[in-house]
DSSP file (Angstrom, degrees, kcal/mol; ACC not computed):
  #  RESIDUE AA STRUCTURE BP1 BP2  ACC     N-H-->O    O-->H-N    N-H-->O    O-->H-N    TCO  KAPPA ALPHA  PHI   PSI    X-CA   Y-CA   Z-CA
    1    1 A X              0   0    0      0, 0.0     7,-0.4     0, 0.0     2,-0.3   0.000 360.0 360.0 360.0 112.6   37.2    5.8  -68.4
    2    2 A X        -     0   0    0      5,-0.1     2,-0.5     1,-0.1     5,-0.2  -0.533 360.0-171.7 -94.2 159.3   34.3    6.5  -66.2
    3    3 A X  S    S-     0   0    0      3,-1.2     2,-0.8    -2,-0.3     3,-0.3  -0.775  71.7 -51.6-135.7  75.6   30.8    6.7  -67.3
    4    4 A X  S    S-     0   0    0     -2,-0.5    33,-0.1     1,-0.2    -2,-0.1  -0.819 124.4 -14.6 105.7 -97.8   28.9    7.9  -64.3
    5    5 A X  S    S+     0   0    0     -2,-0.8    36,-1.5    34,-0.0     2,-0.7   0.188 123.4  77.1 -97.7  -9.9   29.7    5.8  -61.3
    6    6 A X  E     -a   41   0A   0     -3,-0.3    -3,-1.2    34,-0.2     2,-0.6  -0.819  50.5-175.6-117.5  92.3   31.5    2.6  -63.4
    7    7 A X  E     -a   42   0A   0     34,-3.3    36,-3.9    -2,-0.7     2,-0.4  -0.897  10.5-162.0 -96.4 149.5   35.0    2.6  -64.9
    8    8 A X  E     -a   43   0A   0     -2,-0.6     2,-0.3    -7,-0.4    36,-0.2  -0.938   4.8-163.9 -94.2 119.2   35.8   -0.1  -66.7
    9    9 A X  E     -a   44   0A   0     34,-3.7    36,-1.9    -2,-0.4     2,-0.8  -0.917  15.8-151.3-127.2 177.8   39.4   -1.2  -67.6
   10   10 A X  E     +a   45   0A   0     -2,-0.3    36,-0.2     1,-0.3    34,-0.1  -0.716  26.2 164.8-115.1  78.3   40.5   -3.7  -70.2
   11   11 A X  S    S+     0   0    0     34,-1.8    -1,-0.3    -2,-0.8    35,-0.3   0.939  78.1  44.3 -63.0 -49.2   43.8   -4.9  -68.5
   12   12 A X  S    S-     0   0    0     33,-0.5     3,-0.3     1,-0.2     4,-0.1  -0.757  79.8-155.3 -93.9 142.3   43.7   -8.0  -71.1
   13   13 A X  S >  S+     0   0    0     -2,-0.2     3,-1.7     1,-0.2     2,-0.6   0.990  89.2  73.3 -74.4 -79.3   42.8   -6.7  -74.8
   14   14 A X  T >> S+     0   0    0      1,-0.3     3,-1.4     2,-0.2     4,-1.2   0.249  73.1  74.8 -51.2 -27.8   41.5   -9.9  -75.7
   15   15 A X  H 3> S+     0   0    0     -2,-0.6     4,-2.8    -3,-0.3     3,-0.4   0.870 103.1  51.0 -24.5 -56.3   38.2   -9.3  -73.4
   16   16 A X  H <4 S+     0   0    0     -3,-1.7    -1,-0.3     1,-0.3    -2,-0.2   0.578 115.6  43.6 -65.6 -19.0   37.4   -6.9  -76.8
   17   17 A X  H <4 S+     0   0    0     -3,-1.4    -1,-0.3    -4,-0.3    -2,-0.2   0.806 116.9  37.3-103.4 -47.6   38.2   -9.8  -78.9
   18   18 A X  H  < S+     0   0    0     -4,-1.2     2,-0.6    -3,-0.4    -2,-0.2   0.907 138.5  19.7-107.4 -63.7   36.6  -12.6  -77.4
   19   19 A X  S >< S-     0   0    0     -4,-2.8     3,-0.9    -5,-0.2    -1,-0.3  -0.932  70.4-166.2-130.9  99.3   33.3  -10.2  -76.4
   20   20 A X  T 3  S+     0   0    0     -2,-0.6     2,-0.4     1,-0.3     3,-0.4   0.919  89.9  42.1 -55.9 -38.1   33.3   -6.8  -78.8
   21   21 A X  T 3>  +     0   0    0      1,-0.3     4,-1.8     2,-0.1    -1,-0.3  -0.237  66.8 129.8-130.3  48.3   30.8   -5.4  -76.4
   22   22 A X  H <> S+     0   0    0     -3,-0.9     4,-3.1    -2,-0.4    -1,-0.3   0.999  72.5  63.4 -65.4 -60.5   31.8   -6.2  -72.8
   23   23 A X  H  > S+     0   0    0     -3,-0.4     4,-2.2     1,-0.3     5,-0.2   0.744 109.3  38.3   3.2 -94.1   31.4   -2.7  -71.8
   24   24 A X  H  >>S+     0   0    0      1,-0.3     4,-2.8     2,-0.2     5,-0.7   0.830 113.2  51.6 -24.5 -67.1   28.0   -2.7  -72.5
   25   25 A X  H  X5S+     0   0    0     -4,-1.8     4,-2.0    -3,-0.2    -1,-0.3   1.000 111.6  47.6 -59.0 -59.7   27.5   -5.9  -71.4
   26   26 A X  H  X5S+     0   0    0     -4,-3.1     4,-0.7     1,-0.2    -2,-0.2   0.969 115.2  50.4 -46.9 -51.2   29.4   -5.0  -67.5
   27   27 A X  H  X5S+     0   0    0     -4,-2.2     4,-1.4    -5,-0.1    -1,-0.2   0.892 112.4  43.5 -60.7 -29.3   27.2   -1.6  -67.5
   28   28 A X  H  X5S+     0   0    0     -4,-2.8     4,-1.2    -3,-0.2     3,-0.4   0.920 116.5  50.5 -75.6 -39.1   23.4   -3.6  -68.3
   29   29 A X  H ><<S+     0   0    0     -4,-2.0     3,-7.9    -5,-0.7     2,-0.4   0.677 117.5  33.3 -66.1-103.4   24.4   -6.1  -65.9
   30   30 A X  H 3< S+     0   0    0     -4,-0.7     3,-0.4     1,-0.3    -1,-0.2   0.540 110.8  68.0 -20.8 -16.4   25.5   -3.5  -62.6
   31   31 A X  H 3< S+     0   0    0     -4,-1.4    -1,-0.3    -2,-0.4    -2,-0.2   0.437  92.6  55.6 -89.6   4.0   22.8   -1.3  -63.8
   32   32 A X  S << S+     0   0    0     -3,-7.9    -2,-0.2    -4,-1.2    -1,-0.1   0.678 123.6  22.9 -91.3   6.6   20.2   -4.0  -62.7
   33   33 A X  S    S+     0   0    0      1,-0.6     2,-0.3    -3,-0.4    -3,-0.1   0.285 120.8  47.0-142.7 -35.6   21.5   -4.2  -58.9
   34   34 A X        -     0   0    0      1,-0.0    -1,-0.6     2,-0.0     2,-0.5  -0.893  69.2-129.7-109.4 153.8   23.4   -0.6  -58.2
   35   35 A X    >>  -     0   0    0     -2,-0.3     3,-0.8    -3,-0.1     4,-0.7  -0.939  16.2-167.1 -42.6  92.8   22.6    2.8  -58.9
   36   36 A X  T 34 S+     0   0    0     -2,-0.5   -30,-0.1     1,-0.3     5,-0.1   0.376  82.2  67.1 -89.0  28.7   25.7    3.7  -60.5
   37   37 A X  T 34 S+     0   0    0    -33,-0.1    -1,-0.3   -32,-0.1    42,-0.0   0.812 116.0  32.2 -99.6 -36.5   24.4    7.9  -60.0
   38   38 A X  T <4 S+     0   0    0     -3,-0.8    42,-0.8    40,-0.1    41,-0.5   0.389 127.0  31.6 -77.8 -21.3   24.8    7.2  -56.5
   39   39 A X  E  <  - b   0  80A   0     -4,-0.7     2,-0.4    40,-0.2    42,-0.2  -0.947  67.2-129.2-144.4 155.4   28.1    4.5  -56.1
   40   40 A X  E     - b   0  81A   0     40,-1.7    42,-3.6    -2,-0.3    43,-0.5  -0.968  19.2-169.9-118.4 147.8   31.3    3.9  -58.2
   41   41 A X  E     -a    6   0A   0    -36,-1.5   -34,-3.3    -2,-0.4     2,-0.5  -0.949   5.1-159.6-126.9 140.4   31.9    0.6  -59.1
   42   42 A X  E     -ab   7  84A   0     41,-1.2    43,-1.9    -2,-0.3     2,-0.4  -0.996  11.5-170.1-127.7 147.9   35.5   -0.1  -60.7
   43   43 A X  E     -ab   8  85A   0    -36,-3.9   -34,-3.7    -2,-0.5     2,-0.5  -0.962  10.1-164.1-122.9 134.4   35.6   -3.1  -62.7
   44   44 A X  E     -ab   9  86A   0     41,-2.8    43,-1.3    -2,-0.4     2,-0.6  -0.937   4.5-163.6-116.3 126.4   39.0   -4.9  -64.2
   45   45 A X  E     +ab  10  87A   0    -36,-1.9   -34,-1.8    -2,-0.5   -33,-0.5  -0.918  39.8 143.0-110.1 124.8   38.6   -7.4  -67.0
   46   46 A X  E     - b   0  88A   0     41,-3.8    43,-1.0    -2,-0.6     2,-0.2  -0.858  43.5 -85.3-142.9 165.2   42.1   -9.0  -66.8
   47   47 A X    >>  -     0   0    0     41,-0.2     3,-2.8    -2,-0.2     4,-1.8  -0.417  41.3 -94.6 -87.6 179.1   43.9  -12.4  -67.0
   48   48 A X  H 3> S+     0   0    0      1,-0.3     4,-0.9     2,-0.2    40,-0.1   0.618 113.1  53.7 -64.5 -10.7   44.6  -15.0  -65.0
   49   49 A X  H 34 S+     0   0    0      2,-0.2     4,-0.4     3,-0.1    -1,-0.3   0.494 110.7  43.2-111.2  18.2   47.9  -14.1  -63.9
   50   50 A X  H <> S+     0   0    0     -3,-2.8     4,-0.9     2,-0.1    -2,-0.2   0.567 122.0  43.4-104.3 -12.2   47.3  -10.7  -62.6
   51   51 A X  H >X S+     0   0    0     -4,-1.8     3,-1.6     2,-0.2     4,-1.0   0.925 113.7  52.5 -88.3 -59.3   43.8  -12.4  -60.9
   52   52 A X  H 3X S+     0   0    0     -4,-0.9     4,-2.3    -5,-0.3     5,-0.5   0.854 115.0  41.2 -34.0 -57.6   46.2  -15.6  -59.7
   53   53 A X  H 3> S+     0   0    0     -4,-0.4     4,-0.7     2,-0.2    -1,-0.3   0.766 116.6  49.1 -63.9 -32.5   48.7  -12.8  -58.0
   54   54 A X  H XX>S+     0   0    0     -3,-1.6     4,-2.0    -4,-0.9     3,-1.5   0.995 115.8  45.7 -84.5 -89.8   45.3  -10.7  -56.7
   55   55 A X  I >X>S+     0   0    0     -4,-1.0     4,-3.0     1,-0.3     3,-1.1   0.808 117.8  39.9 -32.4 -81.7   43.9  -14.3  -55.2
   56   56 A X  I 3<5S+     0   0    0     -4,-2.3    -1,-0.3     5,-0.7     4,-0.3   0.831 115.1  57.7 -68.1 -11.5   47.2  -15.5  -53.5
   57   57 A X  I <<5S+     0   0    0     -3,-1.5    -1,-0.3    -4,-0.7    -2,-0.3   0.880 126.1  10.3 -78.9 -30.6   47.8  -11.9  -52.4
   58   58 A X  I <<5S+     0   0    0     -4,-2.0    -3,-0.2    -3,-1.1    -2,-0.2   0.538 134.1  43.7-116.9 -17.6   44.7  -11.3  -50.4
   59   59 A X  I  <<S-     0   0    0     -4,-3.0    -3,-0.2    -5,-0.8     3,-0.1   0.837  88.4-128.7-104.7 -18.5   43.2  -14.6  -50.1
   60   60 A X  S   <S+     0   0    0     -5,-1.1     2,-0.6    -4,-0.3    -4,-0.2   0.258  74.1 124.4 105.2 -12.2   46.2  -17.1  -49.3
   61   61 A X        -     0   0    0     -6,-0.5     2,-4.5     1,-0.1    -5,-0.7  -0.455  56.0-152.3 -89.4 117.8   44.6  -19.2  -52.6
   62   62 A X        +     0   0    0     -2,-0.6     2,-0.2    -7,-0.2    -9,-0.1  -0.390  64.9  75.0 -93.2  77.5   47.9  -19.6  -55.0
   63   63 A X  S    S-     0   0    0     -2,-4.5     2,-0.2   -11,-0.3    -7,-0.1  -0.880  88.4 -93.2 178.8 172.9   45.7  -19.8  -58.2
   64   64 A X        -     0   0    0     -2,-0.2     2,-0.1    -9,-0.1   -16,-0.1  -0.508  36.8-164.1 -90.3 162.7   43.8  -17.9  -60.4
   65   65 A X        -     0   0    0      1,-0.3   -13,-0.2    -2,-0.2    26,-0.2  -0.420  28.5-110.9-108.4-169.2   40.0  -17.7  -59.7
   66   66 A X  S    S+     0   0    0      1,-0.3    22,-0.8    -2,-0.1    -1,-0.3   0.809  96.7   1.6 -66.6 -98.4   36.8  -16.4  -62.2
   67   67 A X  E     -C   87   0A   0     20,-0.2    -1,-0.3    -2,-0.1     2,-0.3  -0.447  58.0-166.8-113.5 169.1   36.0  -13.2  -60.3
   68   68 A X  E     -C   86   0A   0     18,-1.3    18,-4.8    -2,-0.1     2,-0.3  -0.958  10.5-166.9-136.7 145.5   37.4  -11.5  -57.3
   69   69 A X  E     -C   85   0A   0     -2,-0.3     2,-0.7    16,-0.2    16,-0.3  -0.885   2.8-165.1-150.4 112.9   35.2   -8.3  -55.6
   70   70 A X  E     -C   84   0A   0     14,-2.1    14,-1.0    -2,-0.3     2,-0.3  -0.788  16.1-159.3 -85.8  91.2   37.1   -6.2  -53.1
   71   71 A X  E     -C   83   0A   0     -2,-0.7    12,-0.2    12,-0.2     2,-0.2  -0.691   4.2-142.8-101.3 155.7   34.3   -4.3  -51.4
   72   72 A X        -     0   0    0     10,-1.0     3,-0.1    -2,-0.3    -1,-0.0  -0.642  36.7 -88.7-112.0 177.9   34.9   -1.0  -49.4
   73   73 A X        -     0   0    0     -2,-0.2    -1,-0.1     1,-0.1     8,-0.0  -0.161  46.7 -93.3 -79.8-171.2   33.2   -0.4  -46.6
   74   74 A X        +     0   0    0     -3,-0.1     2,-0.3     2,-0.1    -1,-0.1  -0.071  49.6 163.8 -82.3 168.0   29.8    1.3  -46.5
   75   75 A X        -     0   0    0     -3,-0.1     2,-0.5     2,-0.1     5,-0.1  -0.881  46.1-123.7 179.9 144.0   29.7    4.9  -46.0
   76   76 A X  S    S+     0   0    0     -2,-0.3    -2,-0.1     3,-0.1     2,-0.0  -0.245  70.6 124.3-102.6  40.1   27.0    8.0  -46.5
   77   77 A X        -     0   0    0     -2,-0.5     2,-0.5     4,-0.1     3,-0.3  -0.133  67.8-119.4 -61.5 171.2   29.6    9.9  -49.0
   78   78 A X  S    S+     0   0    0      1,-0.2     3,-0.2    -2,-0.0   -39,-0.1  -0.945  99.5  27.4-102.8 163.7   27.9   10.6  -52.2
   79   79 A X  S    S-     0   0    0    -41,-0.5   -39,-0.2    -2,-0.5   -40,-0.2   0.639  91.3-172.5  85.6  20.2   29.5    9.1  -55.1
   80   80 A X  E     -b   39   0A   0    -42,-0.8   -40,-1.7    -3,-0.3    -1,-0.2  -0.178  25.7-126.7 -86.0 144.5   30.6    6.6  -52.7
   81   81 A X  E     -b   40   0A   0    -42,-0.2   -40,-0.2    -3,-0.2    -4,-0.1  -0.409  23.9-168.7 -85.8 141.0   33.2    4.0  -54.3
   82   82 A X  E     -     0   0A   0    -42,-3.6   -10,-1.0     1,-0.3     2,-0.3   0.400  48.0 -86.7-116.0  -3.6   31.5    0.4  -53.4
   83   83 A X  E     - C   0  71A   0    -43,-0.5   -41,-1.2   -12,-0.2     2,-0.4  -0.925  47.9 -69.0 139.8-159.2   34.6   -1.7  -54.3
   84   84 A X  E     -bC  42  70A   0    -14,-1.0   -14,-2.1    -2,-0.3     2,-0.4  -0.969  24.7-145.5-154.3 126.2   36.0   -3.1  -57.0
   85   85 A X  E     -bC  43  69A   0    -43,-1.9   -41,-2.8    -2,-0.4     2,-0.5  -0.790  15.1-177.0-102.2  99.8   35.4   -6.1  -59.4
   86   86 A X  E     -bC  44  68A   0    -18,-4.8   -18,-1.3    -2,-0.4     2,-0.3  -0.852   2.0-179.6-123.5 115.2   38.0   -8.3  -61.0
   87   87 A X  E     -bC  45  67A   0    -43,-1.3   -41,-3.8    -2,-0.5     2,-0.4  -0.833  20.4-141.0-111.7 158.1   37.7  -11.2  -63.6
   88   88 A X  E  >  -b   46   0A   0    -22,-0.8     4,-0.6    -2,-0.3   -41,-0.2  -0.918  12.2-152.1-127.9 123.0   40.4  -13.6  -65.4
   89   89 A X  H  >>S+     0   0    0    -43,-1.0     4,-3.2    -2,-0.4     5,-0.5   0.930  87.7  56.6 -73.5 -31.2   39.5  -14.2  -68.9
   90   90 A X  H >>5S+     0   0    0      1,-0.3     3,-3.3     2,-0.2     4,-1.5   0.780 112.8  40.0 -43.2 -78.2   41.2  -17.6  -69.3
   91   91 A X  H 3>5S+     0   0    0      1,-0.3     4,-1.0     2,-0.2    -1,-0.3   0.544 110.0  59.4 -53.8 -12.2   39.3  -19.2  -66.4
   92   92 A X  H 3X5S+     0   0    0     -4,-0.6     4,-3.1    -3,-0.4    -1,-0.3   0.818 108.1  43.5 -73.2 -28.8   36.2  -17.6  -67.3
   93   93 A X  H <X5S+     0   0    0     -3,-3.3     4,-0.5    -4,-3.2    -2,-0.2   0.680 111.1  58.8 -97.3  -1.7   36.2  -19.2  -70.9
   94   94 A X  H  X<S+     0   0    0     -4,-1.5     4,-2.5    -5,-0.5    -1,-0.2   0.851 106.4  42.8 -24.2 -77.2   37.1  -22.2  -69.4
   95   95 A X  H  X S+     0   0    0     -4,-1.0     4,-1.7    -5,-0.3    -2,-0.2   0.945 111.9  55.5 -47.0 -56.1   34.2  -22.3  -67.3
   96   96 A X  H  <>S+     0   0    0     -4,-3.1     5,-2.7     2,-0.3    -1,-0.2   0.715 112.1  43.1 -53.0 -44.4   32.0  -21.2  -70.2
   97   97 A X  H ><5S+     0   0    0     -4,-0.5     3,-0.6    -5,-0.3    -1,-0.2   0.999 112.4  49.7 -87.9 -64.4   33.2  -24.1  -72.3
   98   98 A X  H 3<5S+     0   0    0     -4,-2.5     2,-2.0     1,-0.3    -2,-0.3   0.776 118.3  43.3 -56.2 -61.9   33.0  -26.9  -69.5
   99   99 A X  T 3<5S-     0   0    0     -4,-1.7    -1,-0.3     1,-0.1    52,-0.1  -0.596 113.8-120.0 -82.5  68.1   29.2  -25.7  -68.6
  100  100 A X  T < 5 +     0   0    0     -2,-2.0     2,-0.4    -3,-0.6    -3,-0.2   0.181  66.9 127.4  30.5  59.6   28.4  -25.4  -72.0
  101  101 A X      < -     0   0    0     -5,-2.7     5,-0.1    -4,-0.1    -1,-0.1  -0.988  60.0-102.5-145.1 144.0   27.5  -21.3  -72.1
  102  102 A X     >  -     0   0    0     -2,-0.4     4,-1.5     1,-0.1    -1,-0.1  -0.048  33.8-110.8 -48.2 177.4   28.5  -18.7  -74.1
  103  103 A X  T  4 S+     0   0    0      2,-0.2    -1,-0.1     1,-0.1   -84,-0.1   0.229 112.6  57.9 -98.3   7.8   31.1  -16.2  -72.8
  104  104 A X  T  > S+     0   0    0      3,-0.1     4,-2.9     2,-0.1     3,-0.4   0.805 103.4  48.0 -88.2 -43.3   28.9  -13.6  -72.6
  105  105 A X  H  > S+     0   0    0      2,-0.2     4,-2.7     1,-0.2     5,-0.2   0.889 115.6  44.3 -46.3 -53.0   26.3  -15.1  -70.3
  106  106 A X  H  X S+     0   0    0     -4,-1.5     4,-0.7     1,-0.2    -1,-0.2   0.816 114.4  49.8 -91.1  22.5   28.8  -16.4  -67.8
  107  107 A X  H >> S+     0   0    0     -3,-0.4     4,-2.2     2,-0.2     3,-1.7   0.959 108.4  52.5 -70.9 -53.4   30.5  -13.0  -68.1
  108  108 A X  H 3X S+     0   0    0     -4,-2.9     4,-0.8     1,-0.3     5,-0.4   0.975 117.6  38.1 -54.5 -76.6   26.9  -11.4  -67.5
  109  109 A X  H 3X S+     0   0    0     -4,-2.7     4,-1.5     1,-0.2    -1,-0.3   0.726 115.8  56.7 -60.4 -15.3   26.4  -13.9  -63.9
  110  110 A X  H <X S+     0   0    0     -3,-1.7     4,-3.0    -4,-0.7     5,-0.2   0.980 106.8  44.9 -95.0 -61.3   30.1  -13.3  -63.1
  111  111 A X  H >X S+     0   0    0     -4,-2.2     3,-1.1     2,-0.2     4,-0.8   0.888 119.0  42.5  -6.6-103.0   29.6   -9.6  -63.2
  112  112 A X  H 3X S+     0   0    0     -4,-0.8     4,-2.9     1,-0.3    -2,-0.2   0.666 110.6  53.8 -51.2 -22.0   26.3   -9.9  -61.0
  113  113 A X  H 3X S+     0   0    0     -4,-1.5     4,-2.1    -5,-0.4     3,-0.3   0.994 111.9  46.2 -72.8 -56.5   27.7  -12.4  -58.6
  114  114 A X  H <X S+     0   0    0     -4,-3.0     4,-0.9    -3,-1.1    -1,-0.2   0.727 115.2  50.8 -62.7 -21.6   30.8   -9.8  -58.1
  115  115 A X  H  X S+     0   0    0     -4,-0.8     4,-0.7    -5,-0.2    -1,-0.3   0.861 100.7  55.7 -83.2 -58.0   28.1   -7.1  -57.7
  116  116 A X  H >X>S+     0   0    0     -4,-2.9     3,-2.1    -3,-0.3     5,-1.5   0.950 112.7  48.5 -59.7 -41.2   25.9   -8.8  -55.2
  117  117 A X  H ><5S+     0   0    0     -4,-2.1     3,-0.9     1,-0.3    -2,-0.2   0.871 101.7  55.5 -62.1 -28.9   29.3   -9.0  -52.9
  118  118 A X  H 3<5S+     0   0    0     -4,-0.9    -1,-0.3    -3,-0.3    -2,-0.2   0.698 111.7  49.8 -86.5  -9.4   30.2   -5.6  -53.3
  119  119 A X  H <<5S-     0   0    0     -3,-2.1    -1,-0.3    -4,-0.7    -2,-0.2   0.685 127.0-100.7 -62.6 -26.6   26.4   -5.3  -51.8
  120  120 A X  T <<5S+     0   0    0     -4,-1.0     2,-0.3    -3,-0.9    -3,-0.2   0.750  75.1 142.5  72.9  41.5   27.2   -7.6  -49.1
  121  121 A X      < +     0   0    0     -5,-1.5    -1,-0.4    -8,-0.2     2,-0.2  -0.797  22.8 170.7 -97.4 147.7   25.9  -10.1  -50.1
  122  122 A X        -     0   0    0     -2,-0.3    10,-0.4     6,-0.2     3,-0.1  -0.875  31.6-145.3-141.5 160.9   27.8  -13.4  -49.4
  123  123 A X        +     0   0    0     -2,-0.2     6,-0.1     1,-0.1     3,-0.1  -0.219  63.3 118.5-134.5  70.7   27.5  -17.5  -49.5
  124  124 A X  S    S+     0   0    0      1,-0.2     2,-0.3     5,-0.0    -1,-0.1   0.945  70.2  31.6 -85.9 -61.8   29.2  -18.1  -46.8
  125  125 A X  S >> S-     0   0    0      1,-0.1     3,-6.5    -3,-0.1     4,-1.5  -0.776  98.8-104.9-106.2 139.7   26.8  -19.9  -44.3
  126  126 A X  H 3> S+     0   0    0     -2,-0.3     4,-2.2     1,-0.3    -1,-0.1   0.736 117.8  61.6 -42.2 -31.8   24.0  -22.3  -46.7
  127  127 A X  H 3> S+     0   0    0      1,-0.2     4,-1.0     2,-0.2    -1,-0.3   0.745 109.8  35.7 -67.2 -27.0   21.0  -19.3  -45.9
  128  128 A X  H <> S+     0   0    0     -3,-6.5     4,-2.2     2,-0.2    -6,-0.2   0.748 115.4  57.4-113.6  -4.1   22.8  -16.4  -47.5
  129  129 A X  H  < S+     0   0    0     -4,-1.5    -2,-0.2     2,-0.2    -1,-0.1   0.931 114.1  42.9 -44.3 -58.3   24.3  -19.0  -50.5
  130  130 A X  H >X>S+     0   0    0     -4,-2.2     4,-2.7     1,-0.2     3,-2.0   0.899 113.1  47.8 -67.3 -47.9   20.5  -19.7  -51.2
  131  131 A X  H 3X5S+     0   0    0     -4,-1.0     4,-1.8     1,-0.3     2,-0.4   0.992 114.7  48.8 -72.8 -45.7   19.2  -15.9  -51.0
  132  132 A X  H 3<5S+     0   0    0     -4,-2.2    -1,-0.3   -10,-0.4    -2,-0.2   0.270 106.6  56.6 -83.8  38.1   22.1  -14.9  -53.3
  133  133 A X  H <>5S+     0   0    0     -3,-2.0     4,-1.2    -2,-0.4     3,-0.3   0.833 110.2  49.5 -82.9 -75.8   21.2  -18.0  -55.9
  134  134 A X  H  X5S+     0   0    0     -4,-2.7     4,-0.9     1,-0.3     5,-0.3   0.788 114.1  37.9 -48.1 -47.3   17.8  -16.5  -56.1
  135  135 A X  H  X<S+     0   0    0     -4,-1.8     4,-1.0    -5,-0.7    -1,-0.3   0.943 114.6  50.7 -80.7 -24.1   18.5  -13.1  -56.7
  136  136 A X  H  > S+     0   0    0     -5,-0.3     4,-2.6    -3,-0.3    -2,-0.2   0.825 119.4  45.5 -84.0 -40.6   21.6  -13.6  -59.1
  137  137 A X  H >X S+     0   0    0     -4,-1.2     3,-1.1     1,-0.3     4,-0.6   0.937 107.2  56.3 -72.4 -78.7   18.8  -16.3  -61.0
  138  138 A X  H 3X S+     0   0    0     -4,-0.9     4,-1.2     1,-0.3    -1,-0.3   0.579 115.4  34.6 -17.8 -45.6   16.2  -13.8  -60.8
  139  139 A X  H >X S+     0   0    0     -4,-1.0     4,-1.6    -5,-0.3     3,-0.8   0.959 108.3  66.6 -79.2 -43.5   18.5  -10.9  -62.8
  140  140 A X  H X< S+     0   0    0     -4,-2.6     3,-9.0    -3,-1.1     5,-0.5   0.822 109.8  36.3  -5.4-100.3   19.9  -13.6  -64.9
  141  141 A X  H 3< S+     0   0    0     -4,-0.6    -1,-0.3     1,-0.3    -2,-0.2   0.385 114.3  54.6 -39.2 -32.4   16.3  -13.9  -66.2
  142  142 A X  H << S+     0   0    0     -4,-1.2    -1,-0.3    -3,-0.8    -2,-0.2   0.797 111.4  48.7 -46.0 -52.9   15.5  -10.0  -66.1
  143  143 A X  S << S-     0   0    0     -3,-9.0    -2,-0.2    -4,-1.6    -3,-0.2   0.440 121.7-111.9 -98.9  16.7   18.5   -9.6  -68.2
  144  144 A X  S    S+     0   0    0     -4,-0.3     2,-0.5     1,-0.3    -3,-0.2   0.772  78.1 105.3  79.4  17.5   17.4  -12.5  -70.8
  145  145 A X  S    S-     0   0    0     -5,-0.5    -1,-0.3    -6,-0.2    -4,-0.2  -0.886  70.5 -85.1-127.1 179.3   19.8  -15.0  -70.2
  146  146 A X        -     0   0    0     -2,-0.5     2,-0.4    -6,-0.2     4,-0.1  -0.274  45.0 -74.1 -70.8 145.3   19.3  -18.0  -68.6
  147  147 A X    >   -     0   0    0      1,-0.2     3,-1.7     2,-0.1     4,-0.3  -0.257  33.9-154.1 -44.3  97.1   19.4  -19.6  -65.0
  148  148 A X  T 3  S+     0   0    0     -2,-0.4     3,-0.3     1,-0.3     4,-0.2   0.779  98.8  35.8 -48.0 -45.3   23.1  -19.8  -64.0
  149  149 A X  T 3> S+     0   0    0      1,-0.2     4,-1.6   -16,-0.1    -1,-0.3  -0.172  79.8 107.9-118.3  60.6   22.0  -22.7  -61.8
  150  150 A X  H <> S+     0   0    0     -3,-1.7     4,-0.9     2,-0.2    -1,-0.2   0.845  86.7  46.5 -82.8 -37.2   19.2  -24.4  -63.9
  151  151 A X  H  4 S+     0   0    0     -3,-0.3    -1,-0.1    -4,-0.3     4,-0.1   0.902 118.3  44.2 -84.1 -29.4   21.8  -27.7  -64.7
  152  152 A X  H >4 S+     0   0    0      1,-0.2     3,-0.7    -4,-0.2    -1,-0.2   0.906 104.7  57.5 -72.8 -34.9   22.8  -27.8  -60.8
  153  153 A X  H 3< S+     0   0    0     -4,-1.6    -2,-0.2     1,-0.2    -1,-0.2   0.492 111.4  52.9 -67.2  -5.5   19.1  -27.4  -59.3
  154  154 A X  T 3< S+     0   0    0     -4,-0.9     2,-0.4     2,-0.0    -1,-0.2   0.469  81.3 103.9 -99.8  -5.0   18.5  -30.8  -61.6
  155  155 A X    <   -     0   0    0     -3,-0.7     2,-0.5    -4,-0.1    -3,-0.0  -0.580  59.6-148.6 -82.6 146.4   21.0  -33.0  -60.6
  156  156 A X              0   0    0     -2,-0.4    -1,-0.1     1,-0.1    -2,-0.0  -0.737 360.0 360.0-114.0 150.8   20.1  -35.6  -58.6
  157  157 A X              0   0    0     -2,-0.5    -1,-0.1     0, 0.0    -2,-0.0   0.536 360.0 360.0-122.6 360.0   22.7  -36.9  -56.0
């Protein structure tokens, strides 16, 4: 159902289960980086074997990831569709549990991380890893959770 620029769909129910107020949570988060009056963002919170099938189908990687973000290309429409957003709940509450964070928090960074790509932002080469660290930490903290990468920026190697 869209609500401006953003549909949201619940392909897995259990997203409602796990996190009552994901909605909510997917719009605060995409309203700190897009202007959804201006772009559509469509986001599918799904499980891991429709993200596993997504992953080996465009990316050659035969498993399921966290998030996957299909961005389209730029374009001076209005309304103009910026891509599309996909997360797999197992393997996010997976993650959540092995880094010891709620499922709403790394839902929240999984969200912005998918967000910054569909910006074009990337971490491909170590320079544009670092600037989208910063900026993903930086909203983190804007939106009142915590530094995604507070526990890696302390390890010592």
């Amino acid at each position: 159902m869209p609500n401006n620029g953003l549909m949201i769909q619940l392909r897995e129910k259990t997203w409602r289960q796990k996190l009552p107020h994901v909605r909510a949570l997917v719009r605060r988060v995409l309203d700190s980086i897009i202007d959804l009056s201006q772009h559509e963002v469509s986001v599918v919170l799904a499980d891991d074997d429709f993200v596993h099938t997504l992953n080996r189908t465009y990316r050659h990687v035969d498993k399921p990831t966290n998030v996957l973000s299909f961005p389209l290309p730029p374009t001076d429409v209005p309304m103009a569709p910026l891509g599309d957003i996909i997360l797999a709940l197992e393997t996010c509450q997976k993650e959540a549990k092995t880094q010891n964070l709620t499922l709403e928090a790394h839902t929240a960074h999984l969200i912005l991380h998918g967000g910054l790509h569909l910006l074009g932002y990337d971490h491909i080469l170590e320079e544009d890893a670092e600037k989208m660290e910063q900026l993903e930490t930086l909203k983190m903290l804007e939106l009142g959770f915590n530094d995604p990468y507070q526990e890696e920026k302390n390890v010592i190697y």
